[in-house]
Steps between C-alpha positions, in 0.01 A plus 500: 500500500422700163153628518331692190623834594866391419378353182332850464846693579688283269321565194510869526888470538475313194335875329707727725702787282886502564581758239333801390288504185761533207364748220333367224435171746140311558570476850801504727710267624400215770603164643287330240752634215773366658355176540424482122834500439662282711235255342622624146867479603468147635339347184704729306845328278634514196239360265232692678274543230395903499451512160065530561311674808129516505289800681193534558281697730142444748341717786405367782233655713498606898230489777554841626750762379808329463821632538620892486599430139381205440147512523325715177201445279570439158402283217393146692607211320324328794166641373542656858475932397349551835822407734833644494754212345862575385680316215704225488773443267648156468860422250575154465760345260503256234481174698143663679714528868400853645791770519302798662197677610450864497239638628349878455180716547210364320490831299728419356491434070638198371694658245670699760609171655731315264837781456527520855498159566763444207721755682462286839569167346777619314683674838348213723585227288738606247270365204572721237447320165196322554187506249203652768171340405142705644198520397320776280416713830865614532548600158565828417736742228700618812551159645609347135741794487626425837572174432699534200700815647575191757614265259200254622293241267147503594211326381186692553117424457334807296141675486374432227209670475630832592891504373418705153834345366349175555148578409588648178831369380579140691151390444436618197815327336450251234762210543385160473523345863683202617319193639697365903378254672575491924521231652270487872365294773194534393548454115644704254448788420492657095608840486610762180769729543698776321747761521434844366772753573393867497785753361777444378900430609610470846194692587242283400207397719512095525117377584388096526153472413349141574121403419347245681204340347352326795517809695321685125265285538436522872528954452204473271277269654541677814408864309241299326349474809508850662328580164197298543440590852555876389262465224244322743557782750453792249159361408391579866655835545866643460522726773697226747732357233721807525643387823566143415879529377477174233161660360655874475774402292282426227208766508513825355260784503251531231298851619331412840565140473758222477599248272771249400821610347520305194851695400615400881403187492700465167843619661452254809497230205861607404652394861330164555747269617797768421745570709834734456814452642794800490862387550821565398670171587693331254323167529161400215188575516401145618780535814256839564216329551629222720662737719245709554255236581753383713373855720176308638760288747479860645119511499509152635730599807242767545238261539704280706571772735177616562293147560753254611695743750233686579687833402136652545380695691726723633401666821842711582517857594846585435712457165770289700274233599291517106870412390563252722184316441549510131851379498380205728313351181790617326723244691250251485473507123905477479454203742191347293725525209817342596260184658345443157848482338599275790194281435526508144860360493329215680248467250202664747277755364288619815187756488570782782183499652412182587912493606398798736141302606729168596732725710246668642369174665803407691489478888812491758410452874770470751446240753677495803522154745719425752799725458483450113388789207373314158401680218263345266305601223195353302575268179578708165216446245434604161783670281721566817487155546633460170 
């Protein structure tokens, strides 16, 4: 009979290592890997469409140390700085199916995430001539460079606040935008875009700058408002504004005293609803956008992963068993993926949860009467019974 301990043992065979750590690697070698393959191999023909893989990147915290590598502090996108987490890095392609996990010390920078994960997918995987699409955390001079020494597209979010090409040049360039219109569940939405190429040649800098005026509007209601409660709170003292993060951005010191920084509050104006794309695909500026929106199905597994398979929280002491665990929702996305194209070809669209809630009720007893073994379970309900 399996008991919990072999459930235990098999998910830290899942994260054992069978190869040393290669140089320049994330992490070394384990069962997982292998397994991501196979998957990949077995959905894997000649139309295969590799032309697009997303990456993106979240920590996830542990109760205790964590692992022997595994377990650092670092910058807590659980709003968790107190435990140790590690980082999670998650590629899928352009149909939103999974490909791989990789997982490293949560020390680790984003930006020193992306090249070695190119380097893995193109020896694990063989894709070689994909566009790479991440968001503006992984950005970087060296990781452009090492990108187009590779011969890679990429399609990468920018800072645009502190990118002094884009401050001073992108921003400041006087083209007329283009009005685009995408089309969403939840309405459309109006958005301006343009192209402004920095340099000159086969060295020029291609950016995609989009404006969106809902998200204008939303910027400077929402600075509107730190503003009032800053002025409120400077009328009763400015001595405890200094560590409130929104109010400090816009104070400056006048002598002994604060006040608002009309001059900053001028520059925040410039990047309301902005946003900055840099790419060197050969596709327009509206394809840009739509594929780098296309990034939140990343943020969306995320999500997924934490709250419906209950990736959190992670208890493990060793870095075999973190791995295991993580590659367990790892499987479990792949498998929540390939049911909703199942369903969907049937014309079902089901909600996760509540799928998980139905299952979760079940009941199977095993009755045995006179010489005879019957297995029965309760009546499916809700979605399942769908």
């Amino acid at each position: 009979d399996l008991a919990l301990h072999h459930f235990y043992r098999a998910m830290s065979w899942l994260g054992e290592e069978i190869e040393e750590k290669a140089e320049g690697a994330l992490a070394p070698r384990c069962v997982k890997d292998v397994i991501e393959e196979k998957l990949f191999d077995r959905r894997r023909d000649l139309f295969t469409d590799l032309s697009l893989v997303f990456m993106d990147t979240t920590s996830l915290s542990f109760y205790g140390a964590g692992g022997d590598t595994l377990g650092r502090r670092g910058h807590s996108k659980d709003h968790r700085p107190e435990l140790a987490q590690m980082i999670l890095a998650v590629v899928i392609d352009a149909e939103g199916r999974p490909i791989c996990t990789e997982m490293v010390p949560g020390n680790t920078a984003d930006v020193k995430v992306l090249m070695p994960i190119v380097t893995r997918l193109r020896t694990r995987f063989g894709i070689t001539r994909s566009c790479v699409v991440a968001d503006r955390g992984m950005i970087s001079a060296g990781t452009i460079a090492a990108l187009e020494e590779l011969g890679m597209e990429y399609i990468l979010g920018a800072r645009e606040r502190t990118s002094n090409v884009i401050r001073d040049v992108v921003l400041a360039d006087t083209a007329p935008m283009v009005p685009l219109v995408l089309e969403r569940q939840a309405g459309d939405t109006q958005l301006w875009v343009k192209e402004v190429r920095v340099g000159k040649g086969a060295d020029a800098q291609r950016y995609v700058v989009t404006l969106n005026e809902a998200e204008a509007r939303k910027d400077k209601a929402d600075r509107q408002a730190i503003i009032d409660g800053l002025q409120t709170q400077l009328k009763k003292g400015d001595k405890a504004l200094v560590g409130n993060s929104a109010y400090r951005r816009y104070l400056k010191a006048s002598g002994k005293t604060f006040e608002i920084d009309m001059g900053k509050l001028a520059d925040e104006a410039r990047y309301d609803g902005i946003s900055v794309l840099r790419t060197n695909a050969r596709i327009t500026p509206l394809q840009a956008v739509i594929r780098y929106r296309d990034l939140l199905q990343v943020e969306a597994l995320f999500r997924v992963a934490k709250a419906s398979f209950d990736t959190r929280p992670i208890f493990h002491q060793s870095d075999a068993a973190i791995r295991g665990h993580v590659f367990v929702s790892f499987l479990a996305l792949t498998l929540a993926k390939e049911l909703t194209r199942l369903c969907q070809e049937k014309g079902l669209q089901p909600e996760w949860q509540p799928l998980l809630n139905d299952l979760d009720r079940l009941q199977e007893a095993t009755i045995e009467k006179d010489g005879k073994v019957i297995t029965t379970r309760t009546h499916v309900s809700g979605q399942v019974g769908n």
